[in-house]
Rosetta silent file (secondary structure, phi, psi, omega in degrees, C-alpha in Angstrom):
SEQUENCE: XXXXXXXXXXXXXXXXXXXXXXXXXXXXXXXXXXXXXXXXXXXXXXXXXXXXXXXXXXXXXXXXXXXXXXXXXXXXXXXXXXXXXXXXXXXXXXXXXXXX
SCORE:     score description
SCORE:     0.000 S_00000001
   1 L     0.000  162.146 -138.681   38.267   69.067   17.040 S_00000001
   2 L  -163.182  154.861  152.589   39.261   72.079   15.125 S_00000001
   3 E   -98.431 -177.564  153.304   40.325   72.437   11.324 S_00000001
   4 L  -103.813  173.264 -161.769   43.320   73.812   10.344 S_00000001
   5 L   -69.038 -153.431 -176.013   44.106   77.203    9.865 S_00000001
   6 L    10.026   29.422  164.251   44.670   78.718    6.809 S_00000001
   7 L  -133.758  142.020 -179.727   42.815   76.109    4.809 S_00000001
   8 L   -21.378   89.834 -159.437   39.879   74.879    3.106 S_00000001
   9 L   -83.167  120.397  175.106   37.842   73.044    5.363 S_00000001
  10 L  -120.194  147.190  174.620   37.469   69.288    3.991 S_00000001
  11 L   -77.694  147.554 -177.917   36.135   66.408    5.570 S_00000001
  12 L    80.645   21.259  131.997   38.337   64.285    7.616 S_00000001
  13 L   -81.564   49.186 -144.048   40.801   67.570    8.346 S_00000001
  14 E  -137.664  139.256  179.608   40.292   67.999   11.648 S_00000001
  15 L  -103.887  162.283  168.867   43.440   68.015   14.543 S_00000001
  16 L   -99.079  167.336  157.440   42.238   66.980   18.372 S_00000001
  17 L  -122.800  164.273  161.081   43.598   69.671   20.668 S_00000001
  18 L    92.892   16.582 -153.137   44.200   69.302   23.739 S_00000001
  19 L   -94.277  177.216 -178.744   45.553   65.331   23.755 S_00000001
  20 L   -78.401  163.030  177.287   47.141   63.960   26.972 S_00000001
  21 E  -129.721  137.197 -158.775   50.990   63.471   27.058 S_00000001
  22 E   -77.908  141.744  169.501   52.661   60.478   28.313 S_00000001
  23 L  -147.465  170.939  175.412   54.703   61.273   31.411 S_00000001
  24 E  -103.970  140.692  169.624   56.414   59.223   34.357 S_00000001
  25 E  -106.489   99.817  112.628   54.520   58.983   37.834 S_00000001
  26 E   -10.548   85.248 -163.664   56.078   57.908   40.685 S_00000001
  27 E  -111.549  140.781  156.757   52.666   56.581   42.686 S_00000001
  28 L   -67.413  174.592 -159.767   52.414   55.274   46.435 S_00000001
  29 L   -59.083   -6.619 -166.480   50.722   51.731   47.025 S_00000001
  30 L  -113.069   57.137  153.727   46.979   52.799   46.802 S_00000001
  31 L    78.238  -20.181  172.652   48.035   55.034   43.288 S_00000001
  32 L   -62.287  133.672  171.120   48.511   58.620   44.277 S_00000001
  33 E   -59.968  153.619  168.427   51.021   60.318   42.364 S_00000001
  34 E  -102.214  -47.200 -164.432   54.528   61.424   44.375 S_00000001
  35 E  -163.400  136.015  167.332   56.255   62.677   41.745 S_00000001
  36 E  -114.522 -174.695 -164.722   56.153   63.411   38.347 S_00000001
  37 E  -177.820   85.368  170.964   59.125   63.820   35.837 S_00000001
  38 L  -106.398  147.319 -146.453   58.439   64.592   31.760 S_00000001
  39 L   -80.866 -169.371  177.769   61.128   64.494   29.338 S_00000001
  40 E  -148.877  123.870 -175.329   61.787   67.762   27.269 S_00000001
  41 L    35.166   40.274  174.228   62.882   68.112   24.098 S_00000001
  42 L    94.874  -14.572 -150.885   64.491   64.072   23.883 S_00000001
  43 E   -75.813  119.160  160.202   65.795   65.676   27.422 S_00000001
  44 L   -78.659  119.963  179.171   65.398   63.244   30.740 S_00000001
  45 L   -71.147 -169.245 -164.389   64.007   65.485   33.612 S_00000001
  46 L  -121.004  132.731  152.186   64.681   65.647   37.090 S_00000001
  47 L   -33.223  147.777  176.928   61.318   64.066   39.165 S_00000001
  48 E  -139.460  117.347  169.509   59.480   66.724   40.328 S_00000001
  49 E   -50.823  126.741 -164.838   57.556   66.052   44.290 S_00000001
  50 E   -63.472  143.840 -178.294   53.941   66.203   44.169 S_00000001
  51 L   -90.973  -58.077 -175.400   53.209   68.977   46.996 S_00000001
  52 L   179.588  121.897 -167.206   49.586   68.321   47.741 S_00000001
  53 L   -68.491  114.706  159.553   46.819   66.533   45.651 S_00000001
  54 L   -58.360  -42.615 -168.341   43.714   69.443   45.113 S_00000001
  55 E  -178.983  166.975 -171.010   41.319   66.875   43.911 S_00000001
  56 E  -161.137  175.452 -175.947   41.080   63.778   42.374 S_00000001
  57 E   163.598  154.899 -158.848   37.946   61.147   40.175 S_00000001
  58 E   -89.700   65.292 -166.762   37.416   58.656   38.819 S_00000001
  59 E   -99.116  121.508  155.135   35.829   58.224   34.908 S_00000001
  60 E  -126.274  130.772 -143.725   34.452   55.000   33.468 S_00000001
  61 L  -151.564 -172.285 -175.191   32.884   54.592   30.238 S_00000001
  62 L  -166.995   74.964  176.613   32.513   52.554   27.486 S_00000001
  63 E   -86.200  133.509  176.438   33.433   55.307   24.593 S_00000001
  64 L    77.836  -14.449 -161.851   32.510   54.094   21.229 S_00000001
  65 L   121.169  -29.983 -177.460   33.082   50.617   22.303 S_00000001
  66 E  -103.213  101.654 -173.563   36.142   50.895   23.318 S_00000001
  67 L    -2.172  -94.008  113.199   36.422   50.875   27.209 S_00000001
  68 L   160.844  124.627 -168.481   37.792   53.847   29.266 S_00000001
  69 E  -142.322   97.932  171.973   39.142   52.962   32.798 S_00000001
  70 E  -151.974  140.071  160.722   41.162   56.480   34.417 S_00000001
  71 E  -104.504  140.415 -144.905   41.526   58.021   37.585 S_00000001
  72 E  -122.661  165.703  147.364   42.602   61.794   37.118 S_00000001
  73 E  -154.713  137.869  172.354   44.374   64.011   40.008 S_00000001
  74 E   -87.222  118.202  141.051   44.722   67.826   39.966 S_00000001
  75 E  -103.309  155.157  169.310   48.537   68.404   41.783 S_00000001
  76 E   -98.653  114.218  158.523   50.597   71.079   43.193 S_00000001
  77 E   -87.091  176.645 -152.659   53.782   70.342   42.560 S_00000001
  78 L   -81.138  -54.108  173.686   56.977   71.138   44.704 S_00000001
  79 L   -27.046  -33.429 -124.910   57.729   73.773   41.241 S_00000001
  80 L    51.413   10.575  159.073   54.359   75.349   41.898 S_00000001
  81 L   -96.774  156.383  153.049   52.588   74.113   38.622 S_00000001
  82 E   -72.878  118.280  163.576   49.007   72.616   38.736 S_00000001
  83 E  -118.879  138.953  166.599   49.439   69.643   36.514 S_00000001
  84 E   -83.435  107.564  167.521   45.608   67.194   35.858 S_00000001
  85 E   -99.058  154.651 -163.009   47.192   63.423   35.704 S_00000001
  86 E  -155.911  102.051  138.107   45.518   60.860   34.519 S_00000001
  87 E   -67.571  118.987  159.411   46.342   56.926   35.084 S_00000001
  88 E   -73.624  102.131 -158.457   44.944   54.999   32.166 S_00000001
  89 L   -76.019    5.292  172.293   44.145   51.489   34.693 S_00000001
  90 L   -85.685  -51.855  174.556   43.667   49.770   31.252 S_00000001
  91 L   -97.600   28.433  162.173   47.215   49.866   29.627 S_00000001
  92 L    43.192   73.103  170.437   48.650   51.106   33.155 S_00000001
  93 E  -164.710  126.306  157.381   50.090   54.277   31.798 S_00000001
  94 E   -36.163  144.966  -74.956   50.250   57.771   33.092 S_00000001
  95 E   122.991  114.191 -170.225   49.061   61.392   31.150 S_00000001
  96 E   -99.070  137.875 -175.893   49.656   64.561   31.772 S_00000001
  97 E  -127.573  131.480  147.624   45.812   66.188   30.185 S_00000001
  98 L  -106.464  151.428  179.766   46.011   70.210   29.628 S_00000001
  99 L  -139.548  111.566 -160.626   43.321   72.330   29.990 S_00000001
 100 L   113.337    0.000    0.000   44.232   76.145   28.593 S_00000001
């Protein structure tokens, strides 16, 4: 968490950076992504084929109270981006997480 810039730092002013972004996954039957496809500006995108999964894990937790159930993969897409995905397995919804 971060304040923002050009202001007084008060408590409970603080942005997250960094949050995940909802995106659509295409996944085969055991869950690997295929394809991903995130809108753009209101925009619907064209899927884009997963090339070959770099790495992939597993995090379970119990932050706060509140559960945490996600299996992440680093991909190469067909584009050439890296993207880190993230199924949440609790509400069964996909994430795109940047890191940079």
């Amino acid at each position: 968490m971060v304040s923002f810039a050009r202001k007084t730092l008060r408590t409970g002013e603080f942005r997250a950076l960094n949050l995940p972004q909802p995106v659509q996954v295409e996944a085969d039957a055991q869950g690997a992504p295929l394809s991903v496809c995130r809108a753009r500006r209101g925009r619907t995108a064209q899927p884009v084929p997963v090339r070959h999964i770099q790495d992939r894990w597993r995090v379970d937790d119990l932050w706060w109270r509140k559960p945490v159930c996600r299996m992440y993969w680093q991909v190469e897409l067909e584009d050439d981006r890296v993207e880190v995905l993230f199924h949440d397995r609790i509400a069964d919804r996909w994430y795109r997480q940047s890191y940079g």
